[in-house]
N, C-alpha and C positions, 0 to 999 in steps of 0.2 A: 504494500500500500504506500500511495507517496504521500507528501507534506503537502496540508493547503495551505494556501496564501490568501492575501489580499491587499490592494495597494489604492491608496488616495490619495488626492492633494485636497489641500481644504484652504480657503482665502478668509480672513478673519482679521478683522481691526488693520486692515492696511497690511498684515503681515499674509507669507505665504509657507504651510506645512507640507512634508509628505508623510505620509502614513503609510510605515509599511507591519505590516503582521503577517506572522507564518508558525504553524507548527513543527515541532523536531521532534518525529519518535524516538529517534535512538535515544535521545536527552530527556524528554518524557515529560517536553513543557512546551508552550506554545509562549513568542514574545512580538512583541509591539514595542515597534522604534521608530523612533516620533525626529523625522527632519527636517531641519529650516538652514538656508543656502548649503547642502549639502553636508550637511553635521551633523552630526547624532545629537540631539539636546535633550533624548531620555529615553530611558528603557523599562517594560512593565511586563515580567516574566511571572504565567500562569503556571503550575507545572498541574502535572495529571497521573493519574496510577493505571498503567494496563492491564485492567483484571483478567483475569483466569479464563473467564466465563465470555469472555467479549469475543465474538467471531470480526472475520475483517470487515464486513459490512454497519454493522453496531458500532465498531472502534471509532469507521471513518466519521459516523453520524453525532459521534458523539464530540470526535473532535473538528470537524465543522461547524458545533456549537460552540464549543469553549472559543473557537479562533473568530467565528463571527463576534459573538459576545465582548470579546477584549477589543476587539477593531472597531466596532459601532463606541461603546464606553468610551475610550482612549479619544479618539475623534468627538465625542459631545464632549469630554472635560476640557482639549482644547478650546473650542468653540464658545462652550459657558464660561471659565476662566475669564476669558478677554471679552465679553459681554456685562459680566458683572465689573469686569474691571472700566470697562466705560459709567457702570452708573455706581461704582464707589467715588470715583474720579469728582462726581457733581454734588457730593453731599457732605463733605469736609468731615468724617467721622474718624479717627487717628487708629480706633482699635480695629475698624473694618480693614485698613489699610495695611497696619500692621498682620494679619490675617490673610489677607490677598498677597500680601509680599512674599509669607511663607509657604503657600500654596506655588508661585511662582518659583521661587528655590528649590522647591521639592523637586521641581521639574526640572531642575538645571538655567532657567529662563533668567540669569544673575541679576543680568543691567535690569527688566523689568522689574524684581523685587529690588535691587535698590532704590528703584524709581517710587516704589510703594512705600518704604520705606520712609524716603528724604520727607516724602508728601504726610507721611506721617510726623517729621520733626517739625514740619512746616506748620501744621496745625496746633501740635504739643509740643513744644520744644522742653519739657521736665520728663518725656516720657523716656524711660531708663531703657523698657523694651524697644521701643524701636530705635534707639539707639544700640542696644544690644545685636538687636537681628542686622542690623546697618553692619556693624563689622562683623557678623559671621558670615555673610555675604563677600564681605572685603579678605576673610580669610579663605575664603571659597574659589577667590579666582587670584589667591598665593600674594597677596596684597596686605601681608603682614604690618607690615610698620603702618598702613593705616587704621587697619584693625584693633591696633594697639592703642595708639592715639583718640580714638572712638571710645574705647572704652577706659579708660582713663580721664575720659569727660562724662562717662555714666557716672565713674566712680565719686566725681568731684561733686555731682548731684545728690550726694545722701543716698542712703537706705539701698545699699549695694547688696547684691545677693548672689549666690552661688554659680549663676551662671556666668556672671560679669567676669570674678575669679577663672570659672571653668576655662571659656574661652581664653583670656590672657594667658592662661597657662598654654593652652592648643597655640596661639600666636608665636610664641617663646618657643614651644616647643618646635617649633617649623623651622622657626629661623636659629634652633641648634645651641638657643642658648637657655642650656638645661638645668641650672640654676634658679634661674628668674622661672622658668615653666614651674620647676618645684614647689616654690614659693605661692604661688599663686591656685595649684592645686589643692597643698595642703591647708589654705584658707576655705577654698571654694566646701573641702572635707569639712571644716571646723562648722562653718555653715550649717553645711547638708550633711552628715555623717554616710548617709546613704547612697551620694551621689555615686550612682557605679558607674558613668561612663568614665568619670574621674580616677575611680581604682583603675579601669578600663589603661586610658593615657597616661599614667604615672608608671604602669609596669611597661608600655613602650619607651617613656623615659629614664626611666633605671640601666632597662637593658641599651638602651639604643646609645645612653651616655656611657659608659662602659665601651663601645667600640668609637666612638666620637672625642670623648673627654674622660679617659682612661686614667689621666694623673691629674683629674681637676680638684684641688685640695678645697674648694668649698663644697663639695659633693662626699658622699661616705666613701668609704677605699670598693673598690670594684666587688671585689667578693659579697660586701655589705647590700651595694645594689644589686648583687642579684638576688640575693634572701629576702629584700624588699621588694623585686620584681614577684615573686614568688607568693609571698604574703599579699600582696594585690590579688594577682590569680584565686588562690583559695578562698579570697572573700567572693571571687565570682564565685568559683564553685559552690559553694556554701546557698548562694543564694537562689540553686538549680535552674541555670538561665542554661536552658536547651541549647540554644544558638553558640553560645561562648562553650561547652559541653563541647563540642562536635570540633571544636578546632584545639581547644587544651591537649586535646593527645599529638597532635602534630607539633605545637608551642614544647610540651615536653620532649617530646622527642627530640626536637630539634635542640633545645638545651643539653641535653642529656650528652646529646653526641657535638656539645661544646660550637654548634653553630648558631650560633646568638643573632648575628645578619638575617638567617633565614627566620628565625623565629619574630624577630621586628615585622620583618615585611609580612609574616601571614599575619599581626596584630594588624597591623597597617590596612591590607587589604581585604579583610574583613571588618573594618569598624563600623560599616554601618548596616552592613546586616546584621553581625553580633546585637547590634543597640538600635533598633528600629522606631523608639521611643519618638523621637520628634515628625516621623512619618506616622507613628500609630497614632499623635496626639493631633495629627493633620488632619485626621477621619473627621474629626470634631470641628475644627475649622471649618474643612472642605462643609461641611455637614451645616453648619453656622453660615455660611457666606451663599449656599443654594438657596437658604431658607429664607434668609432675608430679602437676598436679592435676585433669585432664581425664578421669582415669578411660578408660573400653573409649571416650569416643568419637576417641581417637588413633587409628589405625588405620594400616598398611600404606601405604595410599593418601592417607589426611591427609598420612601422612610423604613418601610422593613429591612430592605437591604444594609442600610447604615447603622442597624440595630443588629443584625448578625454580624456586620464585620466588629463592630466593636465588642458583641460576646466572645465571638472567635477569637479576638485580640487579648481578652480579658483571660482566659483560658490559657494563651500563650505568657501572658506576662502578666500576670495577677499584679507585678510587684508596682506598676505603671499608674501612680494617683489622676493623671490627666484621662484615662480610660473610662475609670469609674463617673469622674464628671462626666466627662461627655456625654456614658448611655445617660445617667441622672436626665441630662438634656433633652437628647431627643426620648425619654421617654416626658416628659413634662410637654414634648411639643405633640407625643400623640395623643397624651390629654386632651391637648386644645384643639386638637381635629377630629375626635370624639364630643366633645363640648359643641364644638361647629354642627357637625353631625345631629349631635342632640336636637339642638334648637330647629334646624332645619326637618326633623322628624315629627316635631312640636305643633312648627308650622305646618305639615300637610295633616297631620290632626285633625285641626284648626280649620285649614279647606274642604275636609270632606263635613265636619260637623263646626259650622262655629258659635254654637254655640256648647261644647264639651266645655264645661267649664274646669275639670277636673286639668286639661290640657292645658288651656292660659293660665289659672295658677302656675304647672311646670314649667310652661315659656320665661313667666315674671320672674321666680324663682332665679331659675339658670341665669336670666339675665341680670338680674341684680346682685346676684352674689358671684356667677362667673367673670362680673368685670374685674374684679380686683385680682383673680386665677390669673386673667389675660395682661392686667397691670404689672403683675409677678413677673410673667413671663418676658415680658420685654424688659424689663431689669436686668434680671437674670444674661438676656442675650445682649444688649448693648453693655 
């Protein structure tokens, strides 16, 4: 049986996409890669299990579903992305843009999320976040030293918090000076105790300074950072993060047999699958930003979907506080389309008898004590 394909171009906000998606049996996942003037600016890999029982005809049918699925999806997120990015654009709101920026990032889409970003300082110039997301952008396209300097102006704003730290340390670290990264981790720790992607980056710092900065005397002597490398690791393990699981046996091995280069580079090139935290916390964005500004294509069924993925997520990373808000969220907004529902059920009551008086009580009801539910709710989301 061969691989299906599919391939688009799509024209959106002045900009031009191609879309290409295909399945790979041997690999056992189908991917969508998303191109503008010939670049890959992102990748969204489905994978799938070939059961036992699947003859080749079922297999093909079923992988023409997952491949169509991922290609229609991948193609509307372009599409709505830079639709609601036109009407965030008109309503001067700093957290929506902050939101939109991260969505953009996710995608690789840089200069657009800085541009989400700036427009965000532009509105709140005290907001720490988008000054935060502004240089994780700038460290994103290896643009360190402004990265640094950004945050450095969150810090001087008060009420600094673990991610400002995180990153400076990520800055530092890039540009190899492992000291200053230390320093700035073991804050962002003092902070957050918990922060693992910080255990995460501080065991690539231990090990990585060891082949970089071997006799650097403000660093512990080399043998010390590997025990400290190590001591990071086991707090992953400890915390049974699947994903960091699947690669510690390679990381040990590779120590083991004293090649510490190669053990960096598989931390390196797994970090953001090992910690998919800022993509799983995206669900919720992405999920915020349809709702508000997605217009009729929210739907019913969009919202179930966003409720599975964030169970599924919950399941995988129980340990992920932004997951648990999020469903909190969209289940409060299926409240409110159940409430919709209601009243509108009230009303055709009301049409076929109107005089049920048992029904207009329920209408008045709902609607005088549903205002302040629907009050909540937009709190809650702006």
């Amino acid at each position: 049986m061969s691989d299906i394909g599919y391939n688009d171009n799509i024209d959106v906000a002045g900009r031009k996409f191609h879309i290409q998606t295909a399945s790979n049996i041997n690999k056992g996942n189908a991917q969508c890669d998303v191109f503008e003037e010939g670049r890959v600016i992102t990748s969204h890999i489905v994978n799938f299990e070939r059961r036992k029982i699947d003859n080749e005809q079922s297999l093909e049918q079923r992988l023409r579903k997952i491949v169509a699925i991922l290609h229609k999806e991948t193609t509307s997120e372009i599409e709505l992305m830079f639709l609601i990015g036109e009407k965030v654009k008109k309503l001067r709101h700093a957290p929506s843009n902050i939101k939109l920026g991260l969505i953009f990032l996710r995608n690789n889409l840089i200069k657009d999320a800085i541009e989400q970003f700036e427009i965000a300082i532009s509105i709140d110039p005290d907001s720490i976040e988008a000054l935060n997301n502004l240089a994780l952008s700038y460290i994103n396209l290896g643009k360190n030293e402004k990265a640094i300097q950004l945050l450095n102006m969150a810090l001087e704003k008060g009420n600094p918090y673990a991610d400002i730290y995180h990153n400076l340390g990520l800055a530092y670290l890039n540009q190899k000076q492992h000291y200053k990264a230390l320093n700035n981790f073991q804050e962002a720790l003092r902070i957050n105790p918990h922060y693992i992607k910080t255990h995460y980056n501080m065991g690539i710092l231990y090990l990585e300074s060891i082949l970089v900065d071997k006799s650097d005397t403000l660093l512990p002597p080399p043998s010390i950072r590997m025990e400290r490398a190590q001591q990071q690791f086991k707090k992953l393990e400890k915390l049974k993060i699947k994903s960091f699981s699947k690669i510690n046996s390679k990381i040990q091995k590779a120590l083991k047999n004293n090649e510490i280069k190669k053990a960096v580079q598989i931390l390196i090139n797994n970090r953001d699958t090992v910690f998919p935290e800022q993509v799983l916390s995206l669900i919720g964005m992405d999920f915020y930003l349809k709702f508000m500004y997605g217009g009729k294509g929210l739907d019913g069924d969009i919202i179930k979907k966003f409720e599975q993925k964030l169970y599924g997520a919950t399941v995988e990373h129980p340990e992920y506080a932004d997951l648990w808000n999020n469903l909190g969220i969209v289940h409060l907004i299926q409240c409110r389309n159940l409430f919709l529902q209601a009243l509108n059920e009230f009303d055709k009551a009301l049409e076929i008898n109107p005089s049920f008086e048992k029904a207009l009580k329920n209408k008045k009801l709902v609607e005088n004590d549903g205002k302040e539910f629907l009050i909540l709710l937009r709190a809650i989301l702006r």
